[in-house]
N, C-alpha and C positions, 0 to 999 in steps of 0.2 A: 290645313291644320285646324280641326275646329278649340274653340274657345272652351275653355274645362276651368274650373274651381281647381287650384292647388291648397288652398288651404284656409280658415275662417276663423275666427279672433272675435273675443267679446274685452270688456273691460270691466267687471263687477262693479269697483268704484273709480268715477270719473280721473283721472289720471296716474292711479294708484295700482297697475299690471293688468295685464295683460292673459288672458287664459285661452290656448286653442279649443275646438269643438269639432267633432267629424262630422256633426249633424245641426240642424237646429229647425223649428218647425215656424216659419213667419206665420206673422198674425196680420193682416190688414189694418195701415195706420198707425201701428207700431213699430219699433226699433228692433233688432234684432235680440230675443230674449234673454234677459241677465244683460244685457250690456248699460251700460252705466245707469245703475239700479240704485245706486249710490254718490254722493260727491260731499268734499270735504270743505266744510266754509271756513273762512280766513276773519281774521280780527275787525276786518272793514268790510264783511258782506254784506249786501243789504237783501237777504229775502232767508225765510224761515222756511223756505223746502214746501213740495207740494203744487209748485208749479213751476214752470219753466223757468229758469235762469241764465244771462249772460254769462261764460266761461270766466270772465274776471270776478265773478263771486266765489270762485274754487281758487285750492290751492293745484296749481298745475306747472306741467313741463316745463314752461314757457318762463319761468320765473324760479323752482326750484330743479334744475337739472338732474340734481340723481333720483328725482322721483322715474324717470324714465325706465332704472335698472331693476322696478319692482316686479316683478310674474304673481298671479296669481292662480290658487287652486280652489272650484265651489265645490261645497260638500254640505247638501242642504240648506241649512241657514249660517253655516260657519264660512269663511273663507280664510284660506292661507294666503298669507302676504309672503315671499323672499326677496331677499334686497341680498348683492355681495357685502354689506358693508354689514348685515344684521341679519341675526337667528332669526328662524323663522318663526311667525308670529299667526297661531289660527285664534281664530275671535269671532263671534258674533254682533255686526254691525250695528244693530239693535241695540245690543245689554254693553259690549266691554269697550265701549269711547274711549274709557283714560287708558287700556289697558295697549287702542291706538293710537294716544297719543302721543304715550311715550316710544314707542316706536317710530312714530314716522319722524317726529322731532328733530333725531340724531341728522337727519335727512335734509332737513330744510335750509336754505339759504337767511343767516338770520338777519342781514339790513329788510327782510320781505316779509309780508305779512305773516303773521303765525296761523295756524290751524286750530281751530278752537271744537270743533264738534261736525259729526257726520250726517248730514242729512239726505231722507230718502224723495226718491223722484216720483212714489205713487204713481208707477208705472205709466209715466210717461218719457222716460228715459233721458238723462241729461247729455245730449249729443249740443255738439254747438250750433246747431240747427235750430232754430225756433219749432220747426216741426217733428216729428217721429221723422229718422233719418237712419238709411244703412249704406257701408260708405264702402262703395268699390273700388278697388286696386289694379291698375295695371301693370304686370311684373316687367314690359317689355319697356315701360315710361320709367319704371326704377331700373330698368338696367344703364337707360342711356343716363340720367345722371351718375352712374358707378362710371359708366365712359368717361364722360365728361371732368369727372373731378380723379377720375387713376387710382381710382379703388376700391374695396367691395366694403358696401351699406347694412347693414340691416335693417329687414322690410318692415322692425319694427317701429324704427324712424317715425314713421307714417301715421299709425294705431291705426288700421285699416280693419273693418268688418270680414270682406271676401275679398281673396287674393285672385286674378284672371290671368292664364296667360294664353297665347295664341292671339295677340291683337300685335298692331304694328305699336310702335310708340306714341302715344298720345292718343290715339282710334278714341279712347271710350270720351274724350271732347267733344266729339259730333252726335252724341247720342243724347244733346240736353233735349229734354220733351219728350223725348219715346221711352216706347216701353219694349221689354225683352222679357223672354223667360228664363228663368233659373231656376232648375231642377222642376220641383213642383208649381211653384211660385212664380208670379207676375209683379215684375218691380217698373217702376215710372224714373225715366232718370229728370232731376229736376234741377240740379246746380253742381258747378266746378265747387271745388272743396281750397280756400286760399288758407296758406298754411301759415305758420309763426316759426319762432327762434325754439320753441320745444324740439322740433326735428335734429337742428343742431347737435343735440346731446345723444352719445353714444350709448343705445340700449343695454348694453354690457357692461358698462365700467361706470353710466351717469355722468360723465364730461363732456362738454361741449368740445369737439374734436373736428367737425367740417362744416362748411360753411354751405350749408344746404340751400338759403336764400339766395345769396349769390348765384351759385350752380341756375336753380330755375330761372332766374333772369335771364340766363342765354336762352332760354324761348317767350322771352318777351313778359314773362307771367311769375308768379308765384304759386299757382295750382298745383296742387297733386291730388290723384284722386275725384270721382264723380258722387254725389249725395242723391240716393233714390230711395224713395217711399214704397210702400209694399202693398198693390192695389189688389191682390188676390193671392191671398195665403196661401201655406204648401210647405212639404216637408223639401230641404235642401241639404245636401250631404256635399260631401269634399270629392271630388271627379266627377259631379255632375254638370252638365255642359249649359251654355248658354244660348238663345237663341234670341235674334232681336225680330221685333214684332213689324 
């Protein structure tokens, strides 16, 4: 069975939904385009955007759980937010701040830092990577945790870049160092991806509902997911297959 793209995920603003793409054209050195283009600083951040930041300068999963149940849609410079809990809200990240402030607000966990203003990445993309990073999924490593814990996940769990399936479970671990090709594009895989308490929370309802930590522990780790750099740009579409170099 060879290795094929099911399916590829951007993030517009760092924790704040999630948007499919059938396509997306990598640039060398960069993250996967439009993926978190944006992130939202909290009462206690310390950096004014513009260059890379440690994830606990955001407000994220990992501390406000129903931020997980957000999707989003880009439409030029506007993006739509949806949340179950709240109308949908289209804005311009740029111009209408208070208008997502009061939106996400309803959303936040309030013993936790509050959300003060949106800052942009100056494309260099706020992944929790120090480096430009696009983050592989294997469907066959989410299925065995769906085994292991007795029941079905959502892939959204993860916030994974490209979905892969056709690998055994775990396979894409042995691949730190090499490079493969995807669709047009030549990616370098460079590190396991260790995850947090965000995953816990159900991308559908925003509750913390399985113990996703745990689960990974019965393989000794907490990884999900592999982080690779894109050494030689190319267009990448959804059923385009993979090959390792």
């Amino acid at each position: 069975m060879s290795v094929r793209i099911t399916s590829m995920w951007r993030h517009p603003i760092k924790a704040h939904g999630r948007e499919e793409v059938n396509e997306t054209q990598l640039i060398p050195g960069q993250c996967m385009p439009g993926d978190r283009v944006w992130a939202v600083a909290h009462e206690n951040t310390k950096t004014d955007g513009g260059e890379w930041a440690r994830c606990q300068n955001f407000t994220r999963g990992a501390g406000h759980p129903q931020l997980m149940a957000i999707t989003a849609q880009t439409e030029g410079m506007y993006i739509t937010l949806s949340h179950p809990k709240r109308q949908d809200l289209k804005f311009r990240p740029d111009q209408d701040q208070a208008a997502f402030l009061e939106w996400v607000r309803p959303l936040m966990e309030p013993e936790r830092a509050q959300p003060v203003k949106i800052l942009h990445a100056n494309g260099l993309g706020l992944t929790d990577s120090s480096w430009p990073s696009i983050t592989l999924c294997n469907a066959a490593s989410h299925r065995a945790i769906e085994e292991h814990v007795g029941q079905d996940l959502s892939i959204h769990r993860w916030r994974g870049n490209v979905w892969l399936d056709g690998l055994e479970p775990w396979e894409e671990f042995n691949w730190i160092d090499r490079e493969l090709r995807l669709g047009d594009a030549i990616l370098r895989i460079r590190q396991r991806t260790e995850r947090c308490i965000a995953t816990e929370a159900n991308p559908a309802t925003g509750q913390r509902d399985v113990k996703t930590l745990n689960a990974l522990d019965a393989w000794g780790h907490r990884d999900f997911s592999v982080k690779a750099e894109v050494v030689k740009g190319g267009l990448v579409r959804t059923e385009d297959t993979l090959e390792l170099l």
